[in-house]
DSSP file (Angstrom, degrees, kcal/mol; ACC not computed):
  #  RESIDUE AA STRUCTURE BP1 BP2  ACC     N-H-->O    O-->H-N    N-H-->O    O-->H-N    TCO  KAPPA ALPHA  PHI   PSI    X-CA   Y-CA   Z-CA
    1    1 A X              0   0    0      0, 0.0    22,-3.3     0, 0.0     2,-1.0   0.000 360.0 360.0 360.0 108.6  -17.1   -0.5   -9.8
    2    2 A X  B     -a   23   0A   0     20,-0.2     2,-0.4    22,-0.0     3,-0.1  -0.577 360.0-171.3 -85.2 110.4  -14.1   -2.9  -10.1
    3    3 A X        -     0   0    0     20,-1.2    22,-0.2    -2,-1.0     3,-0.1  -0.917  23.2-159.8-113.3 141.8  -11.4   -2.3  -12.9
    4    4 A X  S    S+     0   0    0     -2,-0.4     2,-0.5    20,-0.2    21,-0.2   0.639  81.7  48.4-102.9 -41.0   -9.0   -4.7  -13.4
    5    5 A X        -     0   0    0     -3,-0.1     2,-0.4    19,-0.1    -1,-0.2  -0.856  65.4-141.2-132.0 156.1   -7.1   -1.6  -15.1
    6    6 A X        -     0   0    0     -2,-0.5     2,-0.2    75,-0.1     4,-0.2  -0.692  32.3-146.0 -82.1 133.3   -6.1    1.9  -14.6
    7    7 A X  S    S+     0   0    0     -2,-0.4     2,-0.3    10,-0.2     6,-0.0  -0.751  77.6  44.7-114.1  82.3   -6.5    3.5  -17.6
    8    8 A X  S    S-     0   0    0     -2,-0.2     2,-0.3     0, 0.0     5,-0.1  -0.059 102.6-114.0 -85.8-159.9   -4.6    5.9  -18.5
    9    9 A X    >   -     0   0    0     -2,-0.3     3,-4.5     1,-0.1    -2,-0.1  -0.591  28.7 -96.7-108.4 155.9   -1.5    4.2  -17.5
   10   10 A X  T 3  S+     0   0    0     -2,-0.3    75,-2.5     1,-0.3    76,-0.5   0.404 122.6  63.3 -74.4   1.4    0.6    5.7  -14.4
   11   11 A X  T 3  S+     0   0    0     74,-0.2    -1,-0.3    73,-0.2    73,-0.0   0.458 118.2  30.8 -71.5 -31.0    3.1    7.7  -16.9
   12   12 A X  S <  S+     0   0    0     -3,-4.5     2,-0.4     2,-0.0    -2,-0.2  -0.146  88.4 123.6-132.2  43.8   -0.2    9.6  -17.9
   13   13 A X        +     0   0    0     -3,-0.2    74,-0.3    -5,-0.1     2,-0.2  -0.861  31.4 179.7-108.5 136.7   -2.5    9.8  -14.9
   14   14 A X    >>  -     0   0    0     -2,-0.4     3,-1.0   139,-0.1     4,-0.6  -0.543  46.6 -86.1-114.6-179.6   -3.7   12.9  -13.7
   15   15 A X  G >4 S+     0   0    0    139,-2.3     3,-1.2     1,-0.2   140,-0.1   0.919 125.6  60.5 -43.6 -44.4   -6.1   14.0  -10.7
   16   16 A X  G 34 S+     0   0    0    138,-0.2    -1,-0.2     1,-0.2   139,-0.1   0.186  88.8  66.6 -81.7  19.5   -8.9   13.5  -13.0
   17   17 A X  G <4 S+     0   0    0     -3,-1.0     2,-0.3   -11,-0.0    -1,-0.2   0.669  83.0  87.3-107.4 -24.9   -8.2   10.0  -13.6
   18   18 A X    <<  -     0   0    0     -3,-1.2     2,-0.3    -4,-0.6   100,-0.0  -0.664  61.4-174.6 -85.2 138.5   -9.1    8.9   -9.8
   19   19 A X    >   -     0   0    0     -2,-0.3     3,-1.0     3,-0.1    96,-0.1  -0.797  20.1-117.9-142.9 124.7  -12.4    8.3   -9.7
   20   20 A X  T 3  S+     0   0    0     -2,-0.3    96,-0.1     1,-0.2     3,-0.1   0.195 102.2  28.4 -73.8 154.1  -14.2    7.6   -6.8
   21   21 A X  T 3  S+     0   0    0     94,-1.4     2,-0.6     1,-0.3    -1,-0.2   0.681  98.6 131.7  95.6   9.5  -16.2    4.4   -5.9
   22   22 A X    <   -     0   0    0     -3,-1.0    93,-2.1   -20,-0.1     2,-0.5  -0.803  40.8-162.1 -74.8 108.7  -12.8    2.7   -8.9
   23   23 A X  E     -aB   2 114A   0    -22,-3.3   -20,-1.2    -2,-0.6     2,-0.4  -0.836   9.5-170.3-116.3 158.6  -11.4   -0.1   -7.4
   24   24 A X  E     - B   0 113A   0     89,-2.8    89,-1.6    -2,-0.5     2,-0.5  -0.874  10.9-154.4-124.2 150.0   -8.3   -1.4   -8.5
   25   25 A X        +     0   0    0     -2,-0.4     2,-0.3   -21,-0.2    87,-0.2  -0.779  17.7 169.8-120.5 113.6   -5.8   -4.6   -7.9
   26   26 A X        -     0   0    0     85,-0.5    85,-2.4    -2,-0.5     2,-0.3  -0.754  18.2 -17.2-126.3 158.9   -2.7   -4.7   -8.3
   27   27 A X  E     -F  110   0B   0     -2,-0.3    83,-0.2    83,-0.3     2,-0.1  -0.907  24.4-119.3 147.8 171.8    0.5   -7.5   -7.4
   28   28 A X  E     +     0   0B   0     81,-0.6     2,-0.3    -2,-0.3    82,-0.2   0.662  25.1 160.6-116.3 179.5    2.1   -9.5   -6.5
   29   29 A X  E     -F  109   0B   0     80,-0.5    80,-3.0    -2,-0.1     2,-0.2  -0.845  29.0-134.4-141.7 149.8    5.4   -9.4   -4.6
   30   30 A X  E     -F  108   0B   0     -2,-0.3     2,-0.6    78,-0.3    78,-0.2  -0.486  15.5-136.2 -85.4 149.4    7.0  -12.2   -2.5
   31   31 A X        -     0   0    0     76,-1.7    75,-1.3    75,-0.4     2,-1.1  -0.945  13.6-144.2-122.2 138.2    8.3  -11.8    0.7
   32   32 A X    >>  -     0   0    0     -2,-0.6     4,-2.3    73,-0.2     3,-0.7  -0.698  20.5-145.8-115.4 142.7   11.2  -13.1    1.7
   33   33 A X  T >4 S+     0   0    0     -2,-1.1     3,-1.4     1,-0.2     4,-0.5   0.791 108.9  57.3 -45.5 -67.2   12.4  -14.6    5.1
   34   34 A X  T 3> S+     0   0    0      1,-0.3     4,-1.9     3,-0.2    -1,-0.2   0.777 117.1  37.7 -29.7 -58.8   16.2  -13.0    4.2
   35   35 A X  H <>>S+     0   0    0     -3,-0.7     4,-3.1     2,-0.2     5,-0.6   0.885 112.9  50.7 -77.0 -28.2   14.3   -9.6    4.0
   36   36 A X  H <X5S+     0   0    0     -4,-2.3     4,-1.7    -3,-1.4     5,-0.2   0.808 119.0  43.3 -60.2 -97.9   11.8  -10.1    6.9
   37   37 A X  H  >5S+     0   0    0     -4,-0.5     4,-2.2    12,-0.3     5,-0.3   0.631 119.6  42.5   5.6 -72.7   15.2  -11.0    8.9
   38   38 A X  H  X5S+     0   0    0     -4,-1.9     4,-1.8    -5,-0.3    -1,-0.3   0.977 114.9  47.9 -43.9 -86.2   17.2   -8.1    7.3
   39   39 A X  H  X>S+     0   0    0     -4,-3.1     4,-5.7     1,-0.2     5,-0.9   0.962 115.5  47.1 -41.7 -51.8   14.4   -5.4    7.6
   40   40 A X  I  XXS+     0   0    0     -4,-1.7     4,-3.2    -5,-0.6     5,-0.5   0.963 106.2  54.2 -46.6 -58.8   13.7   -6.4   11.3
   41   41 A X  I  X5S+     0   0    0     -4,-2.2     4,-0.6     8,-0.3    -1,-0.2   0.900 116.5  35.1 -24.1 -79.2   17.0   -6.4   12.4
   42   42 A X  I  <5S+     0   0    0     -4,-1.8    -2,-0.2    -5,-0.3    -1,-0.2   0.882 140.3  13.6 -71.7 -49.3   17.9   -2.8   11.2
   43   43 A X  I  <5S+     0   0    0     -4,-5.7    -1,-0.2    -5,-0.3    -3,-0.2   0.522 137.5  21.0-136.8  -0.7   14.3   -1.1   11.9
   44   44 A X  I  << +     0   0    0     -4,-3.2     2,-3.0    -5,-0.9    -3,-0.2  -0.039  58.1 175.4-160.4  51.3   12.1   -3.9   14.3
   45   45 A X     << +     0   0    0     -4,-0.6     2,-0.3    -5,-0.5    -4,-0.1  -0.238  23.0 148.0 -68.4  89.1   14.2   -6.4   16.2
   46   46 A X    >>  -     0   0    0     -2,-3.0     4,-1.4     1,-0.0     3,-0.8  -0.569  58.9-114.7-104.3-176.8   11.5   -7.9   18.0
   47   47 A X  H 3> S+     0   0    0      1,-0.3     4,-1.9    -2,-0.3     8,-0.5   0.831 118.2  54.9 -98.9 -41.2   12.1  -11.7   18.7
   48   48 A X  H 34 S+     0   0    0      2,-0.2    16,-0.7     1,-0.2    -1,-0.3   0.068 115.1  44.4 -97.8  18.5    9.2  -13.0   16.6
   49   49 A X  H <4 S+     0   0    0     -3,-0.8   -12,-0.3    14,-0.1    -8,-0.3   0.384 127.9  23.9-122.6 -28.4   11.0  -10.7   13.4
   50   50 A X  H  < S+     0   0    0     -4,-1.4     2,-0.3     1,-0.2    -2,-0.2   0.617 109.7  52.8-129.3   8.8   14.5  -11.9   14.2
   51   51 A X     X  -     0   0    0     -4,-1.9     4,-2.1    -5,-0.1    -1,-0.2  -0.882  59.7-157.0-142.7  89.6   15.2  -14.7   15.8
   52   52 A X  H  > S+     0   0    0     -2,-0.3     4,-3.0     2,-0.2    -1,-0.1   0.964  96.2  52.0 -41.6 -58.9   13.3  -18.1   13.9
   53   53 A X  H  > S+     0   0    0      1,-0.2     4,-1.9     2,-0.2    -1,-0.2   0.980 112.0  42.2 -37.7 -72.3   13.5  -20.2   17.5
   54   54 A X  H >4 S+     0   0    0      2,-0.2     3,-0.7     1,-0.2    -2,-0.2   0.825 106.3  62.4 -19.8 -71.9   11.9  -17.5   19.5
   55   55 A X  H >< S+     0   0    0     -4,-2.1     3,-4.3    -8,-0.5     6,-0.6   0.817 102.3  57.8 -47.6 -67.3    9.2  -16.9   16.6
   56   56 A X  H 3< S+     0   0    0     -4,-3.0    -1,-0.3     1,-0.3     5,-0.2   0.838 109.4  39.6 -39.8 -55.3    8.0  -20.7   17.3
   57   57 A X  T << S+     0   0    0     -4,-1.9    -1,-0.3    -3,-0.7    -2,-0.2   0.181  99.9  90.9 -82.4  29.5    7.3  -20.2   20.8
   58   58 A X  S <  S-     0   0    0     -3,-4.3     5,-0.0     1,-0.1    -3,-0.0  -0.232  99.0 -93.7 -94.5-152.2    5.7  -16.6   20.3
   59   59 A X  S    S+     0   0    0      1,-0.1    -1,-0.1    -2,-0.1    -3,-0.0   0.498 126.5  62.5 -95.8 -24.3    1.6  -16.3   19.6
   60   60 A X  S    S-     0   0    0     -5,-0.2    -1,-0.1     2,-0.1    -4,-0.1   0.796  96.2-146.7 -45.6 -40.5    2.6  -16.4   15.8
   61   61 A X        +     0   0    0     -6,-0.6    -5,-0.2    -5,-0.2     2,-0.2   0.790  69.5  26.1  39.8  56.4    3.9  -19.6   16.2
   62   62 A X  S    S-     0   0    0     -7,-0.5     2,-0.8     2,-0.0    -2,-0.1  -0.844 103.4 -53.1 157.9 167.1    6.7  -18.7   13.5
   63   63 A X        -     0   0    0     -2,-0.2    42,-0.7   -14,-0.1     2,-0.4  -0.569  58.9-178.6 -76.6 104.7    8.6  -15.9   12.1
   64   64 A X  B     -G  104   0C   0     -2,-0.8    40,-0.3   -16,-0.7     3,-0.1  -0.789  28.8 -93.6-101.4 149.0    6.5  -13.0   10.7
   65   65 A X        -     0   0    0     38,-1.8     2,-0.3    -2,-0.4    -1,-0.1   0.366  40.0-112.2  16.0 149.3    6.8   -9.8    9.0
   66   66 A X    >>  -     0   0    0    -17,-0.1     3,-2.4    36,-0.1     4,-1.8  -0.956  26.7-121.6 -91.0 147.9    6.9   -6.6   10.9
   67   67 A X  H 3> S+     0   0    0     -2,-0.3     4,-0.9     1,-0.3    -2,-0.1   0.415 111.9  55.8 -76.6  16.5    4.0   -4.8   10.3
   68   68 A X  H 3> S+     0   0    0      2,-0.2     4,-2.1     3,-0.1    -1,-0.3   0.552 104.3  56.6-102.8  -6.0    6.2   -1.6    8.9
   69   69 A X  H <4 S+     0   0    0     -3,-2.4     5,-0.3     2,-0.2    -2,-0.2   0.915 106.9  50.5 -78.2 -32.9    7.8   -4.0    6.3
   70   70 A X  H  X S+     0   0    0     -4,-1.8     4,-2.5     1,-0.2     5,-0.3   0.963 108.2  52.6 -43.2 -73.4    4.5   -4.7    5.3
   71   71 A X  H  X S+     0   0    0     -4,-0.9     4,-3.5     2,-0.2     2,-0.7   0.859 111.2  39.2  -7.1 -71.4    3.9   -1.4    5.0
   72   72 A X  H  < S+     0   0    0     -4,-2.1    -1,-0.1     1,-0.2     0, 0.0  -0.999 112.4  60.3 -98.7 137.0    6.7   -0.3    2.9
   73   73 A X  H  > S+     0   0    0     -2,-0.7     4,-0.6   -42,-0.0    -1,-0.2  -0.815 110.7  47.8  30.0 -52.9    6.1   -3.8    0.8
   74   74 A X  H >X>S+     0   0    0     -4,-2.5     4,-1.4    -5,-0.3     3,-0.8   0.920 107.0  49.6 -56.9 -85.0    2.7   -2.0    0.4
   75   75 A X  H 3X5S+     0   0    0     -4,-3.5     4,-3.1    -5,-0.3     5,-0.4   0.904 104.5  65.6 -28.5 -45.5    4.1    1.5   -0.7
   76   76 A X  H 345S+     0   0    0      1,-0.2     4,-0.3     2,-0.2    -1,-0.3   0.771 102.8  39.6 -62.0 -27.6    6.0   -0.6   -3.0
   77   77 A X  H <X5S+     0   0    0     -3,-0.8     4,-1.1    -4,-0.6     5,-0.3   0.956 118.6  54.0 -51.8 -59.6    2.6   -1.8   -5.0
   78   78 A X  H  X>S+     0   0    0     -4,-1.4     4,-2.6     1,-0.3     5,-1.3   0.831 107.3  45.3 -58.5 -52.3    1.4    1.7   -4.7
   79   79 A X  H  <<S+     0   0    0     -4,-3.1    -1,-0.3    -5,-0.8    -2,-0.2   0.929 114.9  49.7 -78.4 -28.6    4.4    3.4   -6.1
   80   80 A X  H  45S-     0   0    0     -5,-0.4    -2,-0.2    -4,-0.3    -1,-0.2   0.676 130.7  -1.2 -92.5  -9.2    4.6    1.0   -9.0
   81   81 A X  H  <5S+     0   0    0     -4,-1.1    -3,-0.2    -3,-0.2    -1,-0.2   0.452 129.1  42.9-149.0  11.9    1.2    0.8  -10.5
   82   82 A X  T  <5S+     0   0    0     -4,-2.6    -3,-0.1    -5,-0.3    -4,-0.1   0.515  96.4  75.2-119.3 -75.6   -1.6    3.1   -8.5
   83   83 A X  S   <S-     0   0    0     -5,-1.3     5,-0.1     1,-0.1   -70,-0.1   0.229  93.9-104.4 -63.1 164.0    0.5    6.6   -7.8
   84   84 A X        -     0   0    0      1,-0.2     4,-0.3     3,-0.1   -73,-0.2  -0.451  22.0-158.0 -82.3 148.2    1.0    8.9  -10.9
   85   85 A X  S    S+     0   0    0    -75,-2.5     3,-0.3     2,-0.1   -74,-0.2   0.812  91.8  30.5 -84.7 -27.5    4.4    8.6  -12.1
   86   86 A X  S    S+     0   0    0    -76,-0.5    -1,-0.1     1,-0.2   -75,-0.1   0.542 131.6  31.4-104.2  -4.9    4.3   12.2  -14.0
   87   87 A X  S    S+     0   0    0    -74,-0.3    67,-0.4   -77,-0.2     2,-0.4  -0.145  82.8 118.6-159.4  51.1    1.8   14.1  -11.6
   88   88 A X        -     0   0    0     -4,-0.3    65,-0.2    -3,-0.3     3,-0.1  -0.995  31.8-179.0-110.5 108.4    2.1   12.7   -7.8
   89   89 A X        -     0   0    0     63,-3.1     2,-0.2     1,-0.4    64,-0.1   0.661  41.3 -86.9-108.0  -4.4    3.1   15.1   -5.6
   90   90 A X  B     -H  152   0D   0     62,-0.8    62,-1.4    60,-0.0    -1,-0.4  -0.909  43.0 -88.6 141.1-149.3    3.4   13.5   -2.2
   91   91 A X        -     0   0    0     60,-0.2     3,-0.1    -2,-0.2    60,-0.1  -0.961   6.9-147.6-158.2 144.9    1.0   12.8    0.6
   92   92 A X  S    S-     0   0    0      1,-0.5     2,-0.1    -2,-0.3    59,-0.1   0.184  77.0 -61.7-117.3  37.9    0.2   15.2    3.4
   93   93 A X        -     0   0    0     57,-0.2    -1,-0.5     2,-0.0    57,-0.3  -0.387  52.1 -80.8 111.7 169.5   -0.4   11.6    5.7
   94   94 A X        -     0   0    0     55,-0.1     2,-0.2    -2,-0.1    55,-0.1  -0.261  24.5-129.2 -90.2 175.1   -2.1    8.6    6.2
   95   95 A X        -     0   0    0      1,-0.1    53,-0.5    -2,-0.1    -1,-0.1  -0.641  68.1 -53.3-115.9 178.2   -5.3    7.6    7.8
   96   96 A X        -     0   0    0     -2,-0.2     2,-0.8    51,-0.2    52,-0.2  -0.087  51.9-142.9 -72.8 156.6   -4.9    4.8   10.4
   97   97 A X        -     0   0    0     50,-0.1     2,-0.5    51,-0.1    50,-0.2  -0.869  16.6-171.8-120.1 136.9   -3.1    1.5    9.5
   98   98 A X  E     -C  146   0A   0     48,-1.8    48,-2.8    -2,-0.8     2,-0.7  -0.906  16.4-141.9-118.3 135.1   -4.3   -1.8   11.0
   99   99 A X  E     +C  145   0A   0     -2,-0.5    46,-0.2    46,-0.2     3,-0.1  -0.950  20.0 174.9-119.1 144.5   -2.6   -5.2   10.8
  100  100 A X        +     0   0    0     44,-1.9     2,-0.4    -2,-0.7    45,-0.2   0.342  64.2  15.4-108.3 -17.9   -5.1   -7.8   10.4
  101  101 A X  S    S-     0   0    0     43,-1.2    -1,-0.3    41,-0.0    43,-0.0  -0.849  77.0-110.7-171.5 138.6   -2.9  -10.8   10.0
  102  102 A X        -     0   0    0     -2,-0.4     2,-0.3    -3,-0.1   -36,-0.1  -0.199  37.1-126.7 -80.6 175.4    0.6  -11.6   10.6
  103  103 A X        -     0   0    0     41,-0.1   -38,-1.8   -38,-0.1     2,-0.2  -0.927  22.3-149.7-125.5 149.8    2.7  -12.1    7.1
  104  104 A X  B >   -G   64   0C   0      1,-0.4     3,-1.6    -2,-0.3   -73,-0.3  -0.764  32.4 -86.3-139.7 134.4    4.7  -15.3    6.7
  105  105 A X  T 3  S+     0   0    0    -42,-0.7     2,-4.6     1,-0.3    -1,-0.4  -0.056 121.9  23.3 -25.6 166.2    8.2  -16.0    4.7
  106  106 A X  T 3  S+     0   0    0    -75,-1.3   -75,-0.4     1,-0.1    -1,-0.3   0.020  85.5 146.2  38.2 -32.7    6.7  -16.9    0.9
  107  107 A X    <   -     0   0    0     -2,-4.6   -76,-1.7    -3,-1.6     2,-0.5   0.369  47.3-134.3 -20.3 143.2    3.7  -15.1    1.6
  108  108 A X  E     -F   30   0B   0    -78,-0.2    31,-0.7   -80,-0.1   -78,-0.3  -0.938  23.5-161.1-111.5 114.8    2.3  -13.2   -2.0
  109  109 A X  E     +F   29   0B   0    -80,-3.0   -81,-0.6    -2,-0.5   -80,-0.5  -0.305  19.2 162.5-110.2 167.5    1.4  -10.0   -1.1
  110  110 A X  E     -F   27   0B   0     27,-0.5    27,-1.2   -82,-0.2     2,-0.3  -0.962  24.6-128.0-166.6-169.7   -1.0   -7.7   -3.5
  111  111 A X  E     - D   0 136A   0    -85,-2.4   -85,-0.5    -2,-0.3     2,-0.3  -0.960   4.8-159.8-136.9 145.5   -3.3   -4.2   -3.0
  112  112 A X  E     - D   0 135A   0     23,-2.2    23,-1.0    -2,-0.3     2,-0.2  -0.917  18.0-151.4-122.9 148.7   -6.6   -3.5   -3.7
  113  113 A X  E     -BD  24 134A   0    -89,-1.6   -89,-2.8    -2,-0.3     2,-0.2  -0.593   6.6-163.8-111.4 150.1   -7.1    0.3   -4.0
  114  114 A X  E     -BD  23 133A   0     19,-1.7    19,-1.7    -2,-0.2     2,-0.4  -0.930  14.6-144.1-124.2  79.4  -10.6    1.9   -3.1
  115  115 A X  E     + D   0 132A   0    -93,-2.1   -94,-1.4    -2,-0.2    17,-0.3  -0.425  29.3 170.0 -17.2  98.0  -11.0    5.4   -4.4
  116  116 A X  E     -     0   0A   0     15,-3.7     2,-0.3    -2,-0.4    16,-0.2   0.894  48.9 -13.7-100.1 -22.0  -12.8    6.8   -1.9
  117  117 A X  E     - D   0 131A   0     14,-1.4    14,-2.0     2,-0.1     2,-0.5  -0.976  51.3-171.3-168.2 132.2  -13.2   10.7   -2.1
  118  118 A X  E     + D   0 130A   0     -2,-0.3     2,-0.3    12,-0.2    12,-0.2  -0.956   6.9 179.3-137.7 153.0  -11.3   13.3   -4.3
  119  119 A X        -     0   0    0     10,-0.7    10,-0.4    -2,-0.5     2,-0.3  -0.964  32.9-114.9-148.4 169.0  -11.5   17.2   -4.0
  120  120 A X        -     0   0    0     -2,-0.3     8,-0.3     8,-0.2     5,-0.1  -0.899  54.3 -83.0 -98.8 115.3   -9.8   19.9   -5.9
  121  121 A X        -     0   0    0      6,-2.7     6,-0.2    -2,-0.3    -1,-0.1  -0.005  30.5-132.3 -26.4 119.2   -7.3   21.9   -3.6
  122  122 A X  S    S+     0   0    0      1,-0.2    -1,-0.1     3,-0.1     3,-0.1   0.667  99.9  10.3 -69.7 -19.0   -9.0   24.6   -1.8
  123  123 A X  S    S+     0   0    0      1,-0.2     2,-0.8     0, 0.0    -1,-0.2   0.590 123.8  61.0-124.5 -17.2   -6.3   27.3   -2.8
  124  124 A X    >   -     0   0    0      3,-0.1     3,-1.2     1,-0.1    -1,-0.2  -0.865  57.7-176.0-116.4 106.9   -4.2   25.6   -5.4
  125  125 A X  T 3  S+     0   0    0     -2,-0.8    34,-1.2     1,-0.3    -1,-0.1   0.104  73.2  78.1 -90.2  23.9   -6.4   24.7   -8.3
  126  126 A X  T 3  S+     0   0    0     32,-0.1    29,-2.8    33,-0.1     2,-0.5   0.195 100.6  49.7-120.2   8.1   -3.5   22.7  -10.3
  127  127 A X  E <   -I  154   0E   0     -3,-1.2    -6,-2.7    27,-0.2     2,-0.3  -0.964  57.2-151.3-156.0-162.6   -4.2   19.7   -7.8
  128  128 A X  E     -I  153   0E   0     25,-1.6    25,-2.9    -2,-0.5     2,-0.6  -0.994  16.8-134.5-129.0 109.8   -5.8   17.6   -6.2
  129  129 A X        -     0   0    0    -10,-0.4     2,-0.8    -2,-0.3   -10,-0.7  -0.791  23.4-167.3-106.9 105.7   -6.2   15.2   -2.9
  130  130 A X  E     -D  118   0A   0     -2,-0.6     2,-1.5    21,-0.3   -12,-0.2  -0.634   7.0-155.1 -97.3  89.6   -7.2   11.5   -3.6
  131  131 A X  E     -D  117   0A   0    -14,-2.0   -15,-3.7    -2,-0.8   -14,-1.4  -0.661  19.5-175.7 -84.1 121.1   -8.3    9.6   -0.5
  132  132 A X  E     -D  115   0A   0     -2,-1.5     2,-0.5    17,-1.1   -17,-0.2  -0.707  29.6-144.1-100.2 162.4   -7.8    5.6   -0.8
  133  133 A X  E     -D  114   0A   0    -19,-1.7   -19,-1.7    -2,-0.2     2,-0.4  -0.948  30.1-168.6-117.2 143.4   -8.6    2.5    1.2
  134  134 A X  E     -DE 113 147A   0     13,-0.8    13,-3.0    -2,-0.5     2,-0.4  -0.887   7.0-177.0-139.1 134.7   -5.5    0.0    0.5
  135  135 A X  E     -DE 112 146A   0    -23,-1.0   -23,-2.2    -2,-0.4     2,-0.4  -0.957  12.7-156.7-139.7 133.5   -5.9   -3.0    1.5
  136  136 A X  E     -DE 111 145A   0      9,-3.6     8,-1.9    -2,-0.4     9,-1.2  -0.785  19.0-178.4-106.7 146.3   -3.1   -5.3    1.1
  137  137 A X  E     - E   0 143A   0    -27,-1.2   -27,-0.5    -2,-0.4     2,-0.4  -0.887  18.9-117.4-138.7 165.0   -4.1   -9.4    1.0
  138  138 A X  E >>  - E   0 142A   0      4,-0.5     3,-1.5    -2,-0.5     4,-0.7  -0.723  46.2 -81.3-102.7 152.8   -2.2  -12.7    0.7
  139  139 A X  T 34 S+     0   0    0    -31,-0.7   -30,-0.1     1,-0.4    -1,-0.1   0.529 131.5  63.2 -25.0 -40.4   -2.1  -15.2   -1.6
  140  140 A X  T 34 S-     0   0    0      1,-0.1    -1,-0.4     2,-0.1     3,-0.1  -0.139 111.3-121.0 -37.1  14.2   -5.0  -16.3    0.1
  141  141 A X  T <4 S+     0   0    0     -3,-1.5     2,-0.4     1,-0.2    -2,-0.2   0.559  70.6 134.8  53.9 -10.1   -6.9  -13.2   -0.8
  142  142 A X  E  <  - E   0 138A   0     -4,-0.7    -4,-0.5    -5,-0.1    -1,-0.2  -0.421  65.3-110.0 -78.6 121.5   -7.2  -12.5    2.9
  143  143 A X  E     - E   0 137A   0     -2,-0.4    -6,-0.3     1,-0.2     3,-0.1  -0.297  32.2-179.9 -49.9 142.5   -6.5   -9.0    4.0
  144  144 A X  E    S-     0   0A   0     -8,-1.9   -44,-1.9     1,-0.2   -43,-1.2   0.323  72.5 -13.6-131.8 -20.4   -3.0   -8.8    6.2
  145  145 A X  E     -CE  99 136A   0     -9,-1.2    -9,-3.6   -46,-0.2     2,-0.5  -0.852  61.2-156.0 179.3 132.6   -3.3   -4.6    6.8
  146  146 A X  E     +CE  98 135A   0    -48,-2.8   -48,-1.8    -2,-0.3     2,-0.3  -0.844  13.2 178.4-122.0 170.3   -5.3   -1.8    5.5
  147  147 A X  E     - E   0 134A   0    -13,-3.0   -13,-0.8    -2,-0.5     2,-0.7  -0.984  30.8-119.4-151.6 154.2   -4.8    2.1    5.2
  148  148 A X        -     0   0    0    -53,-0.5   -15,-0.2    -2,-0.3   -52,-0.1  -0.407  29.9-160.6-135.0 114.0   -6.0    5.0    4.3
  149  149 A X        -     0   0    0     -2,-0.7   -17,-1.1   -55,-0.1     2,-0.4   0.020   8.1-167.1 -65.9 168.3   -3.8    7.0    1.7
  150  150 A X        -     0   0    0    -57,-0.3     2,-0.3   -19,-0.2   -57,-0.2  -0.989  16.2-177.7-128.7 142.6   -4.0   10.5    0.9
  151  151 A X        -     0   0    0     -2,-0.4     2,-0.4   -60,-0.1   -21,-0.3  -0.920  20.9-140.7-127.8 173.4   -2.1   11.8   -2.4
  152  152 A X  B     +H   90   0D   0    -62,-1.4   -63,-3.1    -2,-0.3   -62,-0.8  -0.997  30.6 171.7-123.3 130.7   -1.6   14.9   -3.9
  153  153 A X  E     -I  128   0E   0    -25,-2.9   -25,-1.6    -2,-0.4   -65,-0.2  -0.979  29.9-103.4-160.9 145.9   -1.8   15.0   -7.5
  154  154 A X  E     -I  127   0E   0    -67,-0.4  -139,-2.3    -2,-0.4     2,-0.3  -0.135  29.8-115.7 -74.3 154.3   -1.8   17.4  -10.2
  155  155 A X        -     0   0    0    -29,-2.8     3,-0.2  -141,-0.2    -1,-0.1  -0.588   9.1-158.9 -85.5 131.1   -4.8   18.4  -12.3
  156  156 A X  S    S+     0   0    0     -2,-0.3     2,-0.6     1,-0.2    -1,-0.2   0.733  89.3  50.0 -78.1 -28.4   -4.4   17.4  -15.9
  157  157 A X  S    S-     0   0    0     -3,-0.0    -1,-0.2   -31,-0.0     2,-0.2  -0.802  84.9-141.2-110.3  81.8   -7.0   20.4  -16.4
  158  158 A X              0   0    0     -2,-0.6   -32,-0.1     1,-0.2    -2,-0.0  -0.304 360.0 360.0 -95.1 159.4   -6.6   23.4  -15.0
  159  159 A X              0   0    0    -34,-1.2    -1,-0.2    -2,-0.2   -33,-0.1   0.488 360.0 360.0-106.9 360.0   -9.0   25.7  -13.4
């Protein structure tokens, strides 16, 4: 079932708000060469991240992303319209992250979020662990990396 919005709104979403088999979309952000360039440098100086000559002659055939800017590009959707602002309590990991397709200067990045599975904590009944499938896509719509989060988030209801 695709909703185009989360309702309630991330200022008032609780545990009980994920629901699985909700999908969600959310964007955009831009990426910019000055921050691919930037990020690489400091955390993934590979040739094809930091050096535009190089980039041509790689199997990219151009300057791309690194797939952890992508990442936290991603995290950045996440944190700003899926995870609860008032009842998010962190994540106790990921499931595995694949990049599907390299990401390009101008590139429009976006999520769609999968609910997949929620339980109620097996010893702490005031939350809750919400597995999602994120998939992040490009202007094209085409997927560029997926994941799969885990959150912890408190129960609006307690048991």
């Amino acid at each position: 079932m695709k909703n185009s919005v989360f309702d309630p709104p991330i200022n008032n979403r609780y545990f009980e708000d994920y629901r699985v088999g909700s999908i969600y979309e959310f964007g955009s952000i831009v990426v910019q060469e000055e921050d691919i360039l930037d990020f690489a440098h400091r955390f993934d100086p590979q040739s094809f991240h930091v050096d535009r000559e190089k980039a041509q002659e790689s199997p990219f055939g151009g300057l791309i992303a690194s797939g952890w800017h992508t990442a936290a590009l991603t995290m950045r959707l996440l944190v700003d319209h899926y995870i609860s602002s008032v009842a998010g309590i962190g994540s106790p990991g990921s499931g595995p992250i694949r990049w599907l397709r390299p990401v390009r200067p101008g590139d429009e990045l976006s999520i769609r979020v999968t609910v997949l599975r929620t339980a109620r904590h097996r010893t702490k009944s005031d939350r809750g662990i919400v597995r999602s499938l994120v998939e992040t896509m490009n202007q094209s719509r085409e997927v560029v990396m997926t994941r799969t989060a885990l959150s912890i988030v408190r129960c609006r209801d307690k048991m």
